[in-house]
Phi, psi and omega in degrees: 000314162332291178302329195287306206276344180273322169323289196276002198271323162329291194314305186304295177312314170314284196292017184270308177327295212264020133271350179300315171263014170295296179344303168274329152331303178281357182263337148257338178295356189256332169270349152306293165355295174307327207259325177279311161321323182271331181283304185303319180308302164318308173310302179288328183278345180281342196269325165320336199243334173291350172287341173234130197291149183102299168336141183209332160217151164243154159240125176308155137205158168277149213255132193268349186192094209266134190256148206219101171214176206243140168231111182301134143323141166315170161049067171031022199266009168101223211234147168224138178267089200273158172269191169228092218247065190105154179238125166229162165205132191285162158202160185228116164084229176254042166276150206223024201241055125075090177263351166199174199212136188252169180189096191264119161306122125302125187227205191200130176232261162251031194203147172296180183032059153271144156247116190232120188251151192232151167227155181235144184261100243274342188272307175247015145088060162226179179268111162303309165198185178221167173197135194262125167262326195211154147197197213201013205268168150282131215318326214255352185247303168328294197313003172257021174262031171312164197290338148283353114011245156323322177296328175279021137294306182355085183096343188310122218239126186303324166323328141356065199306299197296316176059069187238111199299171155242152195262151194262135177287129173104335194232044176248033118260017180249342180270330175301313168312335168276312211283324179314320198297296193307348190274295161314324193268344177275318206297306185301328159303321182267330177275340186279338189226057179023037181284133210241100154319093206287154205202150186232149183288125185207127172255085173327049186329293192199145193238126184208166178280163178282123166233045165273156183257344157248018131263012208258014177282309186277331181232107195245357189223151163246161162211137193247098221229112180250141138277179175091179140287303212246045156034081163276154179249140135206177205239040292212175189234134193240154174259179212311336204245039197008052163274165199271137219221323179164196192231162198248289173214168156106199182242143198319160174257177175276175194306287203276004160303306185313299155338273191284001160284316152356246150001286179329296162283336188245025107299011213244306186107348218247350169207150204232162184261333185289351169227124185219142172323135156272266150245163167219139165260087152351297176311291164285345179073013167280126159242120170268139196224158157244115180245152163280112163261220181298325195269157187273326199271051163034196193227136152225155201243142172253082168285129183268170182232171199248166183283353199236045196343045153272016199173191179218132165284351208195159174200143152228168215222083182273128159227159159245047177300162205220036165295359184253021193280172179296345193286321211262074179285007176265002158260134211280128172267357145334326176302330183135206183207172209271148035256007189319239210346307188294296205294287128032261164336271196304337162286350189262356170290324157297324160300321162113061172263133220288301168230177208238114142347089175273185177241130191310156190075359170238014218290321156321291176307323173295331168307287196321324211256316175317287165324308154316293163317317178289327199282318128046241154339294177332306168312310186295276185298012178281307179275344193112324199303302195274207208259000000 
């Protein structure tokens, strides 16, 4: 009987040990577990709270009644709907009153999923910082997008009727993404915290290019705008980045009429900053237009006009576009290396072809060469020459 008990009393002890210690194992591997979850949180909450000077805690919350509105793309590429993909509001110590509020955008620049988060400051309605969470751009147009950039969010007040980013050449579709994103955040921003979108009654008559040559390299848009209660008329000359550039006819407007004509025209759709008159010589009858296709320094062409400036006798054609590299296999590189598309394109304008055909594997640069062409025409009839 000794020996049965001195056996199992062994046996016991043993499986008493290594519950003991499956036990206490699972009870720190559970308080680890816990210590990493909370640490990684700390972590995602830490990047959060650096976006607002103070901050000391965040919290998610849902958004109860989500603003869904369409925004044109750069480059005519039609209309976008940004998302709202998280919410946060900041505090600072134990106040429980929100002192900022975060809003990360899914937005479109020259790719779908830029993700751009903006924080706002609940005390003076102003943009507090940005942050790029995820994108997709190109390497070499994006990276110019620097901190003199960025800088121009700082302080940036929702109040703004226009709220218009200003864009970096060579990047202006990666920069038209922020501004769709802060647009969408104020909007999302004002229904959640009754922030008052500030707004002018303005009916957007026309928007047209500029086609005098001797204003239209600095004021390339006209816009034709009645606003108010009492339907004021007028008529402004706008610059590239359709801010109010002077006046045409009727009496100048005020500071914020300007701001929301702004605002009006580069939405409007009906005329693009990517192809704008250079100069024209009466004399020689040369006129330069300049488009953005793939390359940032854009294409620009020198049309001689015909004597009866109905039509063009010559052209010449600068470009770097880069449609013939090795990367671009829907392009047949039998064709030629660049300018072959623009010179292509523009002969056929010369043949009197009705509508002008780009070539596949170019489809930027053949936009960009469309566009030009139209704007072209526009011209030809402007002065009297076409038809």
């Amino acid at each position: 009987m000794k020996l049965l008990v001195q056996k199992y009393g062994l046996l016991a002890g043993i499986i008493a040990m290594f519950t003991l210690v499956f036990a206490l194992g699972g009870a720190y591997s559970r308080y680890m577990t816990a210590q990493i979850d909370t640490r990684a949180g700390e972590g995602a909450n830490a990047e959060w709270l650096a976006m607002f000077e103070g901050a000391t805690r965040v919290e998610e919350f849902i958004i109860a009644d989500i603003v869904q509105k369409t925004y044109p793309l750069a480059g005519d590429r039609g209309d976008f709907t940004p998302t709202i993909l998280a919410a946060y509001k900041l505090y600072e110590g134990d106040v429980n009153t929100a002192v900022g509020v975060i809003y990360v955008v899914e937005s479109y620049g020259k790719f779908a999923g830029v993700q751009i988060a903006f924080a706002f400051d609940r005390a003076t309605d102003t943009v507090a910082s940005v942050r790029v969470i995820a994108q997709s751009e190109t390497p070499s147009y994006y990276g110019t997008l620097g901190t003199s950039f960025l800088a121009q969010f700082e302080d940036k007040p929702l109040a703004d009727i226009a709220l218009m980013v200003d864009a970096v050449a060579g990047a202006t579709y990666s920069s038209k993404s922020f501004e769709i994103a802060l647009l969408c955040a104020r909007e999302q921003y004002a229904a959640d915290f009754g922030f008052d979108i500030p707004s002018i009654v303005m009916s957007l008559n026309a928007v047209t290019y500029n086609f005098d040559p001797d204003t239209f390299e600095t004021m390339p848009f006209i816009a034709d705008v009645t606003y108010g209660e009492d339907d004021v008329h007028v008529v402004v000359y706008l610059d590239a980045a359709f801010a109010y550039a002077g006046l045409v006819s009727g009496t100048e407007p005020e500071n914020d009429v300007k701001l929301a004509i702004q605002a009006y025209a580069s939405g409007a759709g009906t005329v693009s900053a990517n192809v704008l008159f250079v100069e024209y010589d009466a004399e020689s009858r040369e006129l330069v237009i300049r488009s953005r296709g793939y390359s940032a320094e854009g294409i620009t062409v020198t049309f001689t006009l015909n004597a009866t400036l109905d039509g063009i006798e010559s052209y010449e054609v600068d470009s770097d576009e880069s449609y013939h590299e090795d990367y671009n296999e829907l392009y047949n590189h039998d064709l030629g290396e660049a300018p072959y598309v623009e010179e292509n394109m523009i002969d056929q304008y010369l043949d009197g072809a009705i509508t002008i055909d780009g070539i596949a594997g170019a489809s930027v640069t053949s936009a960009a060469m469309q566009k030009m062409l139209v704007l072209l025409d526009q011209f030809v009839t402007a002065i009297g020459g076409g038809d």
